[in-house]
C-alpha positions in Angstrom: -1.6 222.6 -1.7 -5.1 224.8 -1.4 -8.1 223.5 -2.5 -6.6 221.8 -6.0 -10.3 220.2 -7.0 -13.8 220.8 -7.0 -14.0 217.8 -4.8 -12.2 218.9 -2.0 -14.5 221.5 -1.3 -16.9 221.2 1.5 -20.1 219.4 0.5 -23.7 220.6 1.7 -23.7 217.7 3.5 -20.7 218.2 5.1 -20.9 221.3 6.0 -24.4 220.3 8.1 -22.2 218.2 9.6 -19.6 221.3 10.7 -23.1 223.1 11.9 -23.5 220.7 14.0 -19.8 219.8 15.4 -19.5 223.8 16.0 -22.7 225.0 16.6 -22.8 228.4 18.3 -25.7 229.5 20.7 -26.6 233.2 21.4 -25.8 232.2 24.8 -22.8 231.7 24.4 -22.5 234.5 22.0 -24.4 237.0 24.4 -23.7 236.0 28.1 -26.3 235.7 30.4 -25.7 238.9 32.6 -26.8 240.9 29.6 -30.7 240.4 30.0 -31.1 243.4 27.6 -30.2 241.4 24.3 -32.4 237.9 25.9 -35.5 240.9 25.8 -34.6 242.4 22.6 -34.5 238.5 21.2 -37.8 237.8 23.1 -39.5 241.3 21.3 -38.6 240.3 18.1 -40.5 237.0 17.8 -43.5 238.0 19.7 -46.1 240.1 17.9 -46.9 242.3 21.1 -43.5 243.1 21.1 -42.7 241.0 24.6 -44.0 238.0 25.6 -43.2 234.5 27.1 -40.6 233.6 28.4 -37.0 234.5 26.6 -35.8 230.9 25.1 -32.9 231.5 23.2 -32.8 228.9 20.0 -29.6 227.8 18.5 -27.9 231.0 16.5 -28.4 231.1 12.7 -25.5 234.3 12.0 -26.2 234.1 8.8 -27.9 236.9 6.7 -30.9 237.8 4.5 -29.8 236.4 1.1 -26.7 235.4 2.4 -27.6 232.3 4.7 -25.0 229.5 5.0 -26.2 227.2 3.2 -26.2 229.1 0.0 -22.4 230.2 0.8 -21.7 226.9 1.2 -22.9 225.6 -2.2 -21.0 228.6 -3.8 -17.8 227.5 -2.5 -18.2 224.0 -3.5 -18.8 225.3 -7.0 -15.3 227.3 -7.2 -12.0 226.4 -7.4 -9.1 228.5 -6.1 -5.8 228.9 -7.8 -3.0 226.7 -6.8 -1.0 228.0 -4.0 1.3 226.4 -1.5 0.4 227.2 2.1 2.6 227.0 5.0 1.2 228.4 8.2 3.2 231.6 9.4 3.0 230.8 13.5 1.1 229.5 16.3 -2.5 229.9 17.3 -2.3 229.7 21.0 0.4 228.0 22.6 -1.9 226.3 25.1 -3.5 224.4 21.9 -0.7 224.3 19.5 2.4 222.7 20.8 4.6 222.4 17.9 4.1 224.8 14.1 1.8 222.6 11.6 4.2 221.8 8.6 3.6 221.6 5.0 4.6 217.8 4.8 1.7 217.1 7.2 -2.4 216.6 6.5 -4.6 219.6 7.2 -7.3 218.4 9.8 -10.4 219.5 8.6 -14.1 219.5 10.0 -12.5 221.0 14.1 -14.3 222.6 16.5 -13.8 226.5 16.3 -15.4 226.9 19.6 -12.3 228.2 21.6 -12.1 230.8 18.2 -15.7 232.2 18.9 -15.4 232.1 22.6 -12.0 234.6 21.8 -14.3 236.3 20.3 -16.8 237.1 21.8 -14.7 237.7 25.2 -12.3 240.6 23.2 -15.3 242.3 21.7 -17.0 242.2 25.4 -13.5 243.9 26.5 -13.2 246.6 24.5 -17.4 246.9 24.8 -18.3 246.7 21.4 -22.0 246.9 20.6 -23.8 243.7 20.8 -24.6 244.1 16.9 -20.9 243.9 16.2 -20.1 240.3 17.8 -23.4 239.0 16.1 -21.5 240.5 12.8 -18.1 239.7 13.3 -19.6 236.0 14.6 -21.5 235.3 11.3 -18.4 236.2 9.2 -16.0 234.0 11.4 -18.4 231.5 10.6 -18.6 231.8 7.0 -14.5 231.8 7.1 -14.6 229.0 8.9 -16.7 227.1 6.1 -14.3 228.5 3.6 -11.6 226.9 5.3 -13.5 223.4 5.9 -12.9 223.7 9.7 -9.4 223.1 9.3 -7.5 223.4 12.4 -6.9 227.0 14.2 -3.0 226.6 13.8 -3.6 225.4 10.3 -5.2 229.2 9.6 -2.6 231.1 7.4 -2.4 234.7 6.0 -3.1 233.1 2.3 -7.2 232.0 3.5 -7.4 235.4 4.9 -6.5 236.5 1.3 -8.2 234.1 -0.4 -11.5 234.5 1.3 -11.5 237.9 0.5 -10.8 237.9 -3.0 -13.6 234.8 -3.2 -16.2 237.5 -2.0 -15.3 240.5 -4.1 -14.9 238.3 -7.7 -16.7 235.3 -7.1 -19.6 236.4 -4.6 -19.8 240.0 -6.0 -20.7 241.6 -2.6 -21.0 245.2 -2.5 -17.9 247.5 -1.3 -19.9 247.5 2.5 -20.2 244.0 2.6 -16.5 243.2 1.8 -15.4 246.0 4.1 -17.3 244.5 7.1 -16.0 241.1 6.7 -12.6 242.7 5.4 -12.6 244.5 9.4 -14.2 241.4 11.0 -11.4 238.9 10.0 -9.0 241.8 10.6 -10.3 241.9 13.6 -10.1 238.2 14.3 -6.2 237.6 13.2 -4.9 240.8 15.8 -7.2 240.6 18.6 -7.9 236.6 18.8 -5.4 235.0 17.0 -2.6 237.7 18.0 -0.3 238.4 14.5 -1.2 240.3 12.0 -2.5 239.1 8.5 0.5 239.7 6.6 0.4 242.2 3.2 -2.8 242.6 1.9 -2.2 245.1 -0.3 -3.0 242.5 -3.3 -6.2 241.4 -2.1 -8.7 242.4 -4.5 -11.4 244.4 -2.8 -14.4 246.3 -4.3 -14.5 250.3 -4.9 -16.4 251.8 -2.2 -18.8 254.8 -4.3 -19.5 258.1 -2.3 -22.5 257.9 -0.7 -25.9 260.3 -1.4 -28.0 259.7 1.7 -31.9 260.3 0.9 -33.3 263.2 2.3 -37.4 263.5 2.8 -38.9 268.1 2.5 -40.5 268.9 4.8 -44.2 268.5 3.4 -43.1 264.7 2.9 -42.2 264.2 6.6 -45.5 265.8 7.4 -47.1 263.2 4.7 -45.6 260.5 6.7 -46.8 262.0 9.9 -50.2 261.9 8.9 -50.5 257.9 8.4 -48.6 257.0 11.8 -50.4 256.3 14.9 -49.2 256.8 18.3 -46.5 255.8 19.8 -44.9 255.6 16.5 -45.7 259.7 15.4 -44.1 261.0 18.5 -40.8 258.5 17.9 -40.6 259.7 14.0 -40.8 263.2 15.2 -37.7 262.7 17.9 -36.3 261.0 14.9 -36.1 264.1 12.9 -37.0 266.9 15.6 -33.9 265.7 17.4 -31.4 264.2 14.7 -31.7 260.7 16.9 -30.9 257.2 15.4 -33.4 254.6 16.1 -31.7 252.7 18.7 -30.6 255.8 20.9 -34.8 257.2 20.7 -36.2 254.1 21.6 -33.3 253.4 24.5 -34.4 256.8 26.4 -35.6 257.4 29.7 -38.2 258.9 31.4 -34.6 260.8 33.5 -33.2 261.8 29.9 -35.6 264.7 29.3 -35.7 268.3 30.9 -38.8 269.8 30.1 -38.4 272.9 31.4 -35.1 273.5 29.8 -36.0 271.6 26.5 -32.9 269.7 26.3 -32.6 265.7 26.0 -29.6 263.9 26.8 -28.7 260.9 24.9 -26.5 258.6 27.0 -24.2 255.5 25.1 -25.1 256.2 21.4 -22.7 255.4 19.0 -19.1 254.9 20.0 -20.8 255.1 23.8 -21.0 258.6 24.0 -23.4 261.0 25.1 -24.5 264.5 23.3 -27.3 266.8 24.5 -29.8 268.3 22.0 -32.6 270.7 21.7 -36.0 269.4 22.3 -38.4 270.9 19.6 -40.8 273.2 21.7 -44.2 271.9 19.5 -43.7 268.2 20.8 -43.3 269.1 24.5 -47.4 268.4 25.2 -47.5 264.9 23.2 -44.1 264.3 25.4 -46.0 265.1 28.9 -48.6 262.6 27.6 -46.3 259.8 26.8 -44.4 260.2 30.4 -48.3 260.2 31.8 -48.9 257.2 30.0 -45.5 255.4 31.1 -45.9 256.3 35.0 -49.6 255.0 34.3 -48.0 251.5 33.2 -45.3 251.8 35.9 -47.8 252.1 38.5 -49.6 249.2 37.0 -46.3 246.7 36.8 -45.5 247.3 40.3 -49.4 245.8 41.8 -48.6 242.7 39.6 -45.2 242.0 41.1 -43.0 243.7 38.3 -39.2 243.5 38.6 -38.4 247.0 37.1 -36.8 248.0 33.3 -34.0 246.1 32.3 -31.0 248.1 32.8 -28.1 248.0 30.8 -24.8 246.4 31.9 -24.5 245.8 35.6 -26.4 248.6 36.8 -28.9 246.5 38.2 -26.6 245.0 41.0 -24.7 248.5 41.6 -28.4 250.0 42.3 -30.5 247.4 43.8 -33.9 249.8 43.6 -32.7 251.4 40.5 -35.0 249.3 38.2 -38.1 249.9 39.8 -37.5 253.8 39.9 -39.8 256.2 38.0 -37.3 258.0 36.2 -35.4 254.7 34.8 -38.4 253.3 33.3 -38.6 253.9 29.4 -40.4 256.9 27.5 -41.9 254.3 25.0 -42.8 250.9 26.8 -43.5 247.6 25.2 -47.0 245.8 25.3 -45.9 243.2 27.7 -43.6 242.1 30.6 -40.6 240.0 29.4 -39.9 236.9 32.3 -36.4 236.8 32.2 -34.9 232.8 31.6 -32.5 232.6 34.9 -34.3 234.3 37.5 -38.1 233.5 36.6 -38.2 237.8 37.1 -41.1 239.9 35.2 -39.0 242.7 33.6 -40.4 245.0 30.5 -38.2 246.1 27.6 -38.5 249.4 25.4 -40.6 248.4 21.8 -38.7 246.5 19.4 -37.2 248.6 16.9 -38.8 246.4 14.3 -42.3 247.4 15.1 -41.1 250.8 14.6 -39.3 250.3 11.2 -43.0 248.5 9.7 -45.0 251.2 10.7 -42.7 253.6 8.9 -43.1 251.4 5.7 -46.9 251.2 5.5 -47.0 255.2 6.4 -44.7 255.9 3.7 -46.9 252.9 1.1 -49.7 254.6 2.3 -48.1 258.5 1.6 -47.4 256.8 -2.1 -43.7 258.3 -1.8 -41.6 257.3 -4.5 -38.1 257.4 -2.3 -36.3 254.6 -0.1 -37.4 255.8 3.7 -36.5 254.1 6.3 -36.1 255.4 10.3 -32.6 257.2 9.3 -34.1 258.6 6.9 -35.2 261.1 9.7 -32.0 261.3 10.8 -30.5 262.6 7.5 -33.5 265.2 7.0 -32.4 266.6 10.0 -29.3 267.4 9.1 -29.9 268.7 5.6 -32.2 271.4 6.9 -30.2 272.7 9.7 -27.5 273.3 6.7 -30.3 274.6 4.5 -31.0 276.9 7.2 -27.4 278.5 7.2 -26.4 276.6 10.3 -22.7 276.1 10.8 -21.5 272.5 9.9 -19.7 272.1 13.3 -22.9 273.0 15.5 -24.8 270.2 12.8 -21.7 267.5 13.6 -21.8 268.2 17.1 -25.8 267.1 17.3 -25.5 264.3 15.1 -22.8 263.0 17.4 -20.1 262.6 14.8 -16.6 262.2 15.3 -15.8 263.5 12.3 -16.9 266.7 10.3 -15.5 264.3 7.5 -19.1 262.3 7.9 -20.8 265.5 8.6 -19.7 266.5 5.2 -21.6 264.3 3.3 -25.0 266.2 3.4 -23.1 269.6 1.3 -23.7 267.2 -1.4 -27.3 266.6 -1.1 -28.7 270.3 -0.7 -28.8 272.7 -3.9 -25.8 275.0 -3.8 -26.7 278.9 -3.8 -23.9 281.1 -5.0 -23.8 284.6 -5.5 -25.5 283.5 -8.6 -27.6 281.0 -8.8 -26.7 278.2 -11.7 -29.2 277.5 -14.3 -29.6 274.8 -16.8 -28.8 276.1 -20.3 -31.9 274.6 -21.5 -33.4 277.6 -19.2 -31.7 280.1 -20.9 -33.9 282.7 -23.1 -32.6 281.6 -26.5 -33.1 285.3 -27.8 -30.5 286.4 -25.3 -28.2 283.7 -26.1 
């Protein structure tokens, strides 16, 4: 029988205890070869961006508003309906050595370790983004709680269910936040646990609503122009000069431009592809300045022992020199070196994309815009004037980077249509002519 009482859900207490028999560090989330994601973790809790050395604390995958704790307290407040639960196969047959039956106890309160560690090594496989284990990590963990840690064999197609119907009636989460967990145990049952979840066609799950991005004019772009200092004015410009995310302008390299030719090549953006675009022609100067400013640093790093830019993957061990190299160094620099855990190496990391995202929210306080900007903001501006501007859809997809026109498509709704003639509101019309 599932969950029949209040009382048999897991207590606040007890799921501390679960923390703590199933803990799971970044470390072991994010192996150690991948220095990268130690910096980025090191950027984000130091207020020059870098500093110290990277000590990575114990993993808390929950999120803003939706921590553990509180999702732990909701579940022991709600009672499922009564269902009987037999398990539809094995886990792993290295683990499970004969099927759990109906007739025995569910063990609850296990270690889920060897689940995380499955993982965290298929996502590292298929070389999904870093962002995408933390994700799929936190949700794993919050099914885990729902399920009281009850063994891995002991996981049926009916918690699956039941999890997600808890989040879209009980919870409430928005149609995003039940489609990321939706894909995450998806995920989980196919690539880990090797079966498939069984019909979910009944599980209840929450109407996803079109969506409007917000889209800044261009006298409110220059607005916000006006209150950012440098580095930040140049990256915002990129941002909507170039049609860049975040991640993919503050990731480029000093080898990524061609000034002469005013192209920049963005390498492993989304989906790890790369896409060239047009460099606008009024930024080149502030861009020779920046590269003047990041040799100057580079020269700097190298008299004080530096270890070169943290590359990504394994590049570092394919090209011994590589780090150390003018043209791998990044266009926009942290403040200070990061010294990496293992080796006891100086390395410097690209600005957090943090520091970025707060300057953008005091310009835009300090503009007095009444719209929700944030850095993709840029993005989506950049976009709805190249369509404003009678450019054709496919050239816009194919600088955004987009798979599909289908995503491309969104921004025909966010521009005013012009017809052969214009619509008016009736409330315009000349009432004498009516």
């Amino acid at each position: 029988m599932y969950y029949e009482t209040v009382k048999e859900r897991p207590s606040v207490a007890e799921y501390v205890t679960i923390r703590k028999n199933t803990s799971v560090k970044k470390a072991e989330i994010f192996p150690d070869n991948d220095t990268t994601v130690f910096a980025a973790s090191a950027a984000k809790r130091s207020n020059a961006v870098q500093a110290g050395p990277v000590d990575v604390p114990p993993s808390r995958t929950g999120c803003q508003g939706f921590g553990d704790q509180k999702f732990a307290e909701e579940i022991s407040k709600t009672t499922c309906q009564e269902a009987d639960r037999k398990p539809s196969g094995f886990f792993d047959k290295t683990i499970c050595n004969k099927r759990q039956t109906s007739d025995q106890p569910v063990e609850i309160g296990t270690s889920w370790k060897f689940a995380f560690d499955g993982l965290r090594d298929e996502i590292m496989v298929l070389q999904y983004s870093p962002k995408t284990l933390k994700s799929y990590s936190m949700w794993l963990r919050k099914f885990q709680v729902f399920t009281k840690s009850k063994t891995l064999a002991a996981v049926t197609d009916e918690d699956y269910k039941a999890f997600l119907t808890f989040l879209a009636v009980k919870r409430k989460v928005s149609a995003s936040t039940q489609n990321q967990a939706f894909n995450a145990l998806l995920f989980f049952f196919r690539h880990v646990m090797k079966r498939e979840p069984g019909d979910i066609k009944n599980v209840v799950r929450a109407k996803q609503k079109p969506y409007r991005p917000v889209v800044l004019s261009r006298r409110e772009i220059d607005l916000v122009l006006t209150h950012l200092s440098h580095p930040y004015d140049l990256i915002v410009k990129l941002l909507y000069g170039c049609g860049l995310r975040l991640f993919e302008c503050l990731n480029l390299r000093l080898a990524d431009f061609d000034l002469e030719g005013c192209m920049l090549t963005v390498h492993d953006g989304k989906g790890k592809k790369d896409r060239s675009v047009p460099l606008p022609e009024t930024v080149i100067p502030e861009i020779r300045m920046q590269f003047d400013v990041a040799a100057d640093l580079h020269e700097k790093d190298l008299n004080v022992g530096y270890a070169g830019a943290f590359l990504k993957g394994r590049l570092d061990k394919k090209y011994k020199n590589a780090a150390k190299e003018l043209a791998w160094q990044w266009v926009f620099p942290g403040l200070s070196l990061t010294t990496v855990r293992d080796t006891g190496e100086k390395k410097r990391y690209h600005i957090h994309e943090s520091h970025v995202q707060r300057a953008i929210r005091d310009a835009v306080r300090k503009a007095k815009l009444y719209k929700r900007v944030t850095a993709h903001t840029f993005r989506h501006s950049f976009a709805t004037h190249l369509l404003q501007a009678n450019y054709d859809i496919r050239t816009i997809q194919d600088l955004l980077g987009h798979s599909d026109v289908r995503t491309t498509m969104i921004y025909t709704h966010v521009i005013k249509s012009m017809p052969a003639k214009e619509i008016r509101s009736p409330l315009d019309f000349d009432p004498e002519n009516s």
